[in-house]
N, C-alpha and C positions, 0 to 999 in steps of 0.2 A: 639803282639808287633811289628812283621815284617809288617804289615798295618799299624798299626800309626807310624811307623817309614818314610814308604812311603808317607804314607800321608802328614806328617810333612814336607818333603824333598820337594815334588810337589808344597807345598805352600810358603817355602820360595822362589821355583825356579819363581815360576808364582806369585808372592804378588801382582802388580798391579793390574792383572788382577781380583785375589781375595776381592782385598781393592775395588774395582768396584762391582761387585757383591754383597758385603754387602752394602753397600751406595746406589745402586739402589732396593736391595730388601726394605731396612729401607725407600727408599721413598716411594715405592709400599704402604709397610704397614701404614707408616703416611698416606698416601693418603685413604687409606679405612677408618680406625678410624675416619679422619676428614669427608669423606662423609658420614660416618652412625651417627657420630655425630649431622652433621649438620640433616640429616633427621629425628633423632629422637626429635630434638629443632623446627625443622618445625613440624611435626605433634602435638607435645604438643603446640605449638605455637598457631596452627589452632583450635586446641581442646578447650583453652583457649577463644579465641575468640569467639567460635561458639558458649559457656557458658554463657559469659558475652554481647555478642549481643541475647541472647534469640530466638538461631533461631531454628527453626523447620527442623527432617527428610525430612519433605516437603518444599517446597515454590510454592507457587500458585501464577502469576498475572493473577485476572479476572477482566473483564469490570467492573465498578459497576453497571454500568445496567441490568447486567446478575447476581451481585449480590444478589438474592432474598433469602427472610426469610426460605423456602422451601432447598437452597442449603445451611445455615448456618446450617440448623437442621440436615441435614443428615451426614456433614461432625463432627458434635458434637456430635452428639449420636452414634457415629460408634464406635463398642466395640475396636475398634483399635486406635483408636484416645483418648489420655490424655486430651486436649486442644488446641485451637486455641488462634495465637494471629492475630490481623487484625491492619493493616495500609491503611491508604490514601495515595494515592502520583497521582503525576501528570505527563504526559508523555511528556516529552520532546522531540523536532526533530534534536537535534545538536547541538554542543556547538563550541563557537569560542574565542581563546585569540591571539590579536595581530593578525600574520600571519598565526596560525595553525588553522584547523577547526580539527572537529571529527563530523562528519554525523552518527554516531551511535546514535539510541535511547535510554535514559534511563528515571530514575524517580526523580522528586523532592519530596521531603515529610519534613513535621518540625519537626523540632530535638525531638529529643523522648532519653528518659532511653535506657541503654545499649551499645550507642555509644559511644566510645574514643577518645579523641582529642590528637594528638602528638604536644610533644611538638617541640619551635625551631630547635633543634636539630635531630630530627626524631630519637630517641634512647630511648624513652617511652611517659608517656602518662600526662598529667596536670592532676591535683587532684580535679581543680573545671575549668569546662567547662562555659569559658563566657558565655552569653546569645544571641544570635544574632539578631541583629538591622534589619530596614530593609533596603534592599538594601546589606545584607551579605549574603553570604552563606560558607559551608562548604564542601570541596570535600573528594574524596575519596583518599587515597594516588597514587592510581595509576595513577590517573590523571595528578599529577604532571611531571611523565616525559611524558606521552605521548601527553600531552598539552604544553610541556613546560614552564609550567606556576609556580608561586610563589605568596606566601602571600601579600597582598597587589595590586597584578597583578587583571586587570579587565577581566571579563565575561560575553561576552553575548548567552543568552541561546534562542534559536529557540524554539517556539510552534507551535500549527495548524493552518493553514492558514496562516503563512509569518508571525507572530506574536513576537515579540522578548521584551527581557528584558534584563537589565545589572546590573551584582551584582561585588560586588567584595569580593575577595576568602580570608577568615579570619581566614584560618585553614587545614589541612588535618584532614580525622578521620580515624580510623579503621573501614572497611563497610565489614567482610569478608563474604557476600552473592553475590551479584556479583561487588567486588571494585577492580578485577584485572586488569592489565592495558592490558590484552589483551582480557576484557571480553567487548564488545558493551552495554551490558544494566549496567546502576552503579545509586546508591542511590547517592542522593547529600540533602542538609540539606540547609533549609530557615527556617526563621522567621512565626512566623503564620500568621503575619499581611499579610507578602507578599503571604505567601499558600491563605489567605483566596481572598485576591485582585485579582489574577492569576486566581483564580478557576472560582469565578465572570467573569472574561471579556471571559475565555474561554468558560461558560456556553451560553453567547452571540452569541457564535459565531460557537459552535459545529451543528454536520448535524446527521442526522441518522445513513450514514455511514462514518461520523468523528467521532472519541469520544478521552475525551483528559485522564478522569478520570480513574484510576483504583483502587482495593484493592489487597493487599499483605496479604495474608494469610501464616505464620509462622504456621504447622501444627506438632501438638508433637506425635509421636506414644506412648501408652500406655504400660506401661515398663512390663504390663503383657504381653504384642505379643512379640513372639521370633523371628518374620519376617525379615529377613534383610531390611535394606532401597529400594533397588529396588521391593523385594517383597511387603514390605510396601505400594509401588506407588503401583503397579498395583492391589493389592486389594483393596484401596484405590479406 
């Protein structure tokens, strides 16, 4: 009783001090709850995406030229591997809107299953993804700030050999393999018409050692391997 009595006395004597104390631990503690919060809405977030874009332990970009039937079969029949999934895309040299460039390389490819288109708002996703015309395309969210660029806002996109084209941007989507805004390689989303046209005047104009083409290999590991993902690669 003589300690809580003390105690009681010390705290009326010092109360600011104490009403301080509590008020700065309560933000301490809000502050962790909201960060572990927010971390565990990011990794389910990621998780989410990674489900509904169908993407692979792995990602591989290889030439298509070095594509051969011989590297399809061995990455397929590897007891560690469930499935491949394969895409075309085309390599890009740079993109420019208005006054901003970005000199980082990435890839075009046309729209496919599993992408998500946000809506107005960037606070979720449309239910039925228009189709795109040509002369549209589709970016990745991140691009938007790092381009500074908006819906309706034009684009022109650099190929090889000084080669350019101009789309204008009909959309952000959810690209979460490399769609960060601080990653240089990102998926962007055309029309077939325009994929098939692109490919054509590239195929013109490509050298031995130019190549414009590539394949995206999404590789699934076999949920019989207990490997972790990097042990995955490297036996892989």
């Amino acid at each position: 009783m003589e300690i809580f009595t003390l105690v009681k006395a010390n705290i009326r004597k010092k109360k600011s001090s104490f009403i301080s104390i509590v008020i700065l631990m309560t933000i301490v503690v809000a502050s962790i709850v909201t960060i572990l919060g927010v971390k565990k809405n990011y990794q389910a977030g990621m998780e989410r995406a990674y489900e509904t874009s169908d993407v692979g332990e792995i990602v591989a970009l290889v030439k298509k030229r070095k594509m051969t039937d011989e590297l399809k079969k061995k990455v397929e029949e590897s007891s560690l591997v469930e499935r491949v999934v394969y895409y075309d895309a085309i390599l890009y040299e740079g993109l420019t809107v208005g006054e901003t460039r970005d000199p980082n390389v990435g890839f075009l490819l046309e729209m496919h299953e599993g992408i998500e288109l946000y809506n107005e708002n960037f606070d979720g996703f449309v239910e039925e993804i228009p189709k795109l015309q040509q002369g549209e395309v589709y970016l990745p969210l991140g691009s938007r700030g790092k381009l500074s660029c908006d819906i309706g806002d034009t684009i022109k996109i650099a190929f090889i050999k000084g080669m350019e084209k101009e789309f204008e941007i009909k959309g952000f989507v959810q690209e979460p393999v490399t769609g960060a805004a601080m990653i240089g390689f990102k998926q962007m989303f055309i029309s077939k018409e325009d994929y098939d046209a692109i490919s054509k005047e590239c195929h013109g104009i490509q050298t031995e050692d130019i190549s414009f083409d590539m394949t995206i290999m999404n590789i699934h590991q076999s949920p019989d391997s207990e490997l972790s993902p990097a042990q995955f690669q490297r036996e892989l």
